[in-house]
MILUMFI-87794 format. One record per residue (C-alpha): z negated, x, y negated. Coordinates in steps of 0.05 Angstrom, whole numbers, padded with zeros to 5 digits, always signed. Each point is the difference from the previous one (the first is absolute). Last residue first. Layout:
ZXY
...
//
This chain:
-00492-00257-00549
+00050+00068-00018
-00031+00017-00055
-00011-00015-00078
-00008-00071+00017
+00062-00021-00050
+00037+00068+00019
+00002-00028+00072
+00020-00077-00015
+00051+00021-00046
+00026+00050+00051
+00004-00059+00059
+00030-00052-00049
+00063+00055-00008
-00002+00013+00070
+00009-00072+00022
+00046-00022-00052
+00037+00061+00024
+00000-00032+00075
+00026-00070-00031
+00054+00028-00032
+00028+00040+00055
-00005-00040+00059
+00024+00045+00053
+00050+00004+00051
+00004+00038+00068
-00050+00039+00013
-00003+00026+00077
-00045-00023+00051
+00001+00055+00059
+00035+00002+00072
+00023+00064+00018
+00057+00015+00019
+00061-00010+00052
+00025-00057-00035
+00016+00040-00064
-00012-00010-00085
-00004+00068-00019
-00050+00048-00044
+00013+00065-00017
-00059+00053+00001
+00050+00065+00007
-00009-00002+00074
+00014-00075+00009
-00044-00058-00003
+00017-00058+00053
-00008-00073-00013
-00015-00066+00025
-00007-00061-00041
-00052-00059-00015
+00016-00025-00073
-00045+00004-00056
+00000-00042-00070
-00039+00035-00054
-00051-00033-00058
-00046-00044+00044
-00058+00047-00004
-00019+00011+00071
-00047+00065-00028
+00051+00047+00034
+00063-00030-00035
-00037+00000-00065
-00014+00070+00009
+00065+00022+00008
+00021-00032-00057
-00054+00039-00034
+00036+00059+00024
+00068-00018-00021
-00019-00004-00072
+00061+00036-00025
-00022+00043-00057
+00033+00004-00065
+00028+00049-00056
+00013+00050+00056
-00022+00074+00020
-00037+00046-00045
-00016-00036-00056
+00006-00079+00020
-00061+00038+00072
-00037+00036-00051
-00011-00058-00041
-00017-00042+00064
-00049+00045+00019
-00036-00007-00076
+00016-00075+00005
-00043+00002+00066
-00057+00044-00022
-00010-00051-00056
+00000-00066+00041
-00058+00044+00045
-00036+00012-00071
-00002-00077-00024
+00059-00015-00051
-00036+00003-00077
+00060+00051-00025
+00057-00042+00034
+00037+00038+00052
-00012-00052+00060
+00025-00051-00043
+00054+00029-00023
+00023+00026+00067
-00006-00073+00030
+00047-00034-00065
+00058+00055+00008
-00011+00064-00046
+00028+00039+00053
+00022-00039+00063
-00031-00040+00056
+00053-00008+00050
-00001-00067+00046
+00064-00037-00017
+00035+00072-00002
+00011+00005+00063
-00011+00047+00064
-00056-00049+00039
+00048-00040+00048
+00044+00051+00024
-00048+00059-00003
-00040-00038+00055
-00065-00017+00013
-00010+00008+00069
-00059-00040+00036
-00011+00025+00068
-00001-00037+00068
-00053+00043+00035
+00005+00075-00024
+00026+00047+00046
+00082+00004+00000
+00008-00016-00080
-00053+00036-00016
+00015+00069+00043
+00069-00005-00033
-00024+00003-00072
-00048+00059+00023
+00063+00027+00030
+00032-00009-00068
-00051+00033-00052
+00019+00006-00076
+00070-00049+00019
-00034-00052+00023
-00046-00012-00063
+00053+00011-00043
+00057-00035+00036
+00051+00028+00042
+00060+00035-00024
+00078+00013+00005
+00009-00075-00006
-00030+00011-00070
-00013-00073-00029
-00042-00017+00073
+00034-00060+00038
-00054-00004+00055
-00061+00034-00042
-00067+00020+00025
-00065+00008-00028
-00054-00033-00031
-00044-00020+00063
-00046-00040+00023
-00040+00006+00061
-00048-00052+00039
-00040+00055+00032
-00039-00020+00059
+00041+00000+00063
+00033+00071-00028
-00072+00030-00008
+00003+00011+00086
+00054+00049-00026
-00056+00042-00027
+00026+00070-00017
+00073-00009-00004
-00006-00080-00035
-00050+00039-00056
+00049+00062-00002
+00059-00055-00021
-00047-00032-00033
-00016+00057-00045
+00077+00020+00000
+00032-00067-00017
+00021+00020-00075
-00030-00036-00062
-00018-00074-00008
-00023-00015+00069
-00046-00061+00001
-00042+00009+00061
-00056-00074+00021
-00042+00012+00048
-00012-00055+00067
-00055-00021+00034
-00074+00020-00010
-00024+00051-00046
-00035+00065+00003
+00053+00038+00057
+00054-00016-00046
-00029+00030-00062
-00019+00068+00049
+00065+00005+00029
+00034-00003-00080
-00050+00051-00021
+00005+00037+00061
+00078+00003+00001
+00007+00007-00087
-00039+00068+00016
-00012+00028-00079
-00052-00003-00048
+00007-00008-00070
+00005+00062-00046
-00051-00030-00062
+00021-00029-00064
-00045+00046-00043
+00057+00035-00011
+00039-00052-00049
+00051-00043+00020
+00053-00012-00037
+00032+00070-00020
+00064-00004+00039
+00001-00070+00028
+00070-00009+00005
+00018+00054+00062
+00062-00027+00039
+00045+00067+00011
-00062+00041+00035
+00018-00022+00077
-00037+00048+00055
-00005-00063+00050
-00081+00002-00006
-00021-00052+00042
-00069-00038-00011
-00061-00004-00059
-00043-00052+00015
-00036-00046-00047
-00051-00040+00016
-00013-00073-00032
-00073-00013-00026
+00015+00032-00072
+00039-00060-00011
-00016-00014-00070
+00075+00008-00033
-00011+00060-00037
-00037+00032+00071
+00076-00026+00038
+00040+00039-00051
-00040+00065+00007
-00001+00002+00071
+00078-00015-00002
+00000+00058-00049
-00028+00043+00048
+00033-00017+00055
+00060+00020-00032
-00023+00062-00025
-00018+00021+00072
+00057+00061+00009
+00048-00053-00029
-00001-00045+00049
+00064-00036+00053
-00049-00051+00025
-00075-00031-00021
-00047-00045+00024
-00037-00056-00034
-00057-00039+00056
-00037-00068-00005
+00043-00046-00054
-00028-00060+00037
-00023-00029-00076
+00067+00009-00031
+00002+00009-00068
+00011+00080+00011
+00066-00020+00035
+00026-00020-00068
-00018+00057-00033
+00024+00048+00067
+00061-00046-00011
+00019+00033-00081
-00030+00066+00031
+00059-00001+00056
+00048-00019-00053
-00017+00052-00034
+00061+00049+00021
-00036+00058+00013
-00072+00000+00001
-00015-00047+00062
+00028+00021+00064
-00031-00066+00040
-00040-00020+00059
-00039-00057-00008
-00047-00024+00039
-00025-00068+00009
-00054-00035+00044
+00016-00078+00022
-00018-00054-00046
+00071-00036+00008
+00033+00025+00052
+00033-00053+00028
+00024-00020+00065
+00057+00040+00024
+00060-00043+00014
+00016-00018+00069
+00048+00037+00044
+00074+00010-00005
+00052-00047+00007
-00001-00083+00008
+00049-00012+00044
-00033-00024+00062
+00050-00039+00037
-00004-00076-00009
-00037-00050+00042
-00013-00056-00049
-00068+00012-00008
+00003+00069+00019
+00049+00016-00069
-00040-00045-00048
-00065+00031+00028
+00033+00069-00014
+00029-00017-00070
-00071-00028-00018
-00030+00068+00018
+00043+00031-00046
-00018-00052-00059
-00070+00019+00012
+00003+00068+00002
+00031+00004-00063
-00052-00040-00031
-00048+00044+00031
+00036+00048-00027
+00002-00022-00072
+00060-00026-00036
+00030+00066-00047
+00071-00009+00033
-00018+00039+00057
+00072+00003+00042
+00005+00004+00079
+00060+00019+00001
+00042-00027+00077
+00057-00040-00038
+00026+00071-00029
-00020+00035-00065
//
């Protein structure tokens, strides 16, 4: 970071805004250059529509934030990215009825052709329904019923947006977009990240179209501090024999997930989240970047400016998801 980051250390942004502002007058008072960079801080979103946009029914962290998102009031719109023929859909439908939000659609989007991350073989029954599909309408239609801006958390790769941005561009002024994805110092140099790496241009088309995006970054969410293992305390509970139905279909995806894949799972979706909901859990720093052909992700002047994820408060953020669960399987639902 140079003396020109603009860093979100989990204060507000009006708060933000304020001190900025405060720099300026400081500056014209006493008749200093302007040196405060960028633009002001977007206000807050708080109450604004939310969609996300996820590949839920692989790894499960994706169903571990769809729980938490459920609990969200402004939860408005759930689309989905990289499916399974429909299945994924489906079991997002399936989740989201458990937890009592029958109200909030579910889209099915992009099919990338991808069959490795399957773990909900045998969860959802047939009379789970094929959802309907046209992620642009739905997303043009939610926009076109509210007022101001929409709220896209990204937890799977940027190819509904990425069509979304393509089709409407006038959409750009409204979406305040989030997204899992990225990585500056990624473990495999050779490599982009996950998300990234399924669909590059549509990683590309984000980081050129939508206005000041949020990346969360494989840097900051790629640790251990935030895995939720087998037999740890949040797979226990949500395996127990008098756990509500949607706490049920969860353990049953994670089961799949320790047998097939890894004994834990990273919750770098519900990170995400947390960053897209204001949460004061991740720092982000104003750069500019570039994504290459292969989805890889670099720091240059000549980019693209975006807020990337810099630190996180690790602790703190699982006490939020762990008081989050309790609070969902003690309603039964998601609210």
């Amino acid at each position: 970071m140079g003396p020109n980051d603009e860093l979100d250390q989990g204060l507000s942004d009006a708060e933000l805004n304020r001190e900025r502002q405060d720099l300026v007058d400081l500056a014209e008072r006493f008749g200093l250059p302007r040196t405060v960079p960028g633009g002001p801080f977007p206000p807050s979103q708080a109450g604004a529509p939310l969609i996300v946009d996820t590949d839920a029914g692989g790894d499960p962290d994706d169903a571990i934030a769809i729980v938490l998102a459920a609990q969200e009031p402004t939860l408005a719109l759930v689309t989905t990215v990289d499916e399974l023929g429909g299945r994924r859909a489906r079991f997002v439908r399936l989740l989201l009825d458990l937890l009592g939000r029958t109200d909030v659609p579910v889209v099915a989007g992009a099919d990338l052709g991808n069959t490795r991350l399957d773990c909900v073989d045998g969860l959802v029954p047939e009379s789970v329904g094929t959802q309907p599909d046209g992620v642009v309408d739905a997303v043009a239609s939610l926009c076109a019923g509210s007022d101001g801006l929409v709220r896209w958390v990204g937890i799977g790769p940027a190819t509904n947006l990425a069509k979304v941005l393509a089709a409407r561009p006038d959409l750009a002024e409204r979406l305040v977009v989030t997204q899992k994805g990225g990585a500056v110092n990624y473990r495999d140099p050779e490599r982009a990240e996950h998300n990234f790496r399924m669909d590059p241009v549509a990683a590309a088309t984000l980081v050129s179209t939508a206005r000041l995006p949020k990346l969360v970054l494989s840097d900051t969410t790629f640790t251990p501090e935030i895995e939720i293992r087998r037999d740890s305390t949040p797979h226990r509970r949500l395996s127990r024999s008098d756990a509500p139905p949607w706490a049920k279909l969860v353990a049953a995806h994670l089961d799949q997930w320790f047998d097939r894949f890894h004994p834990a799972t990273i919750q770098h979706d519900s990170m995400t989240l947390a960053a897209g909901l204001q949460l004061p859990f991740v720092g982000l720093a104003r750069e500019r970047v570039l994504v290459d052909a292969a989805g890889r992700l670099t720091i240059n002047t000549a980019g693209h400016l975006v807020r990337l994820s810099i630190k996180a408060d690790y602790p703190v953020f699982m006490g939020w998801l762990h008081r989050a669960l309790e609070a969902a399987g003690a309603r039964g639902g998601g609210r």
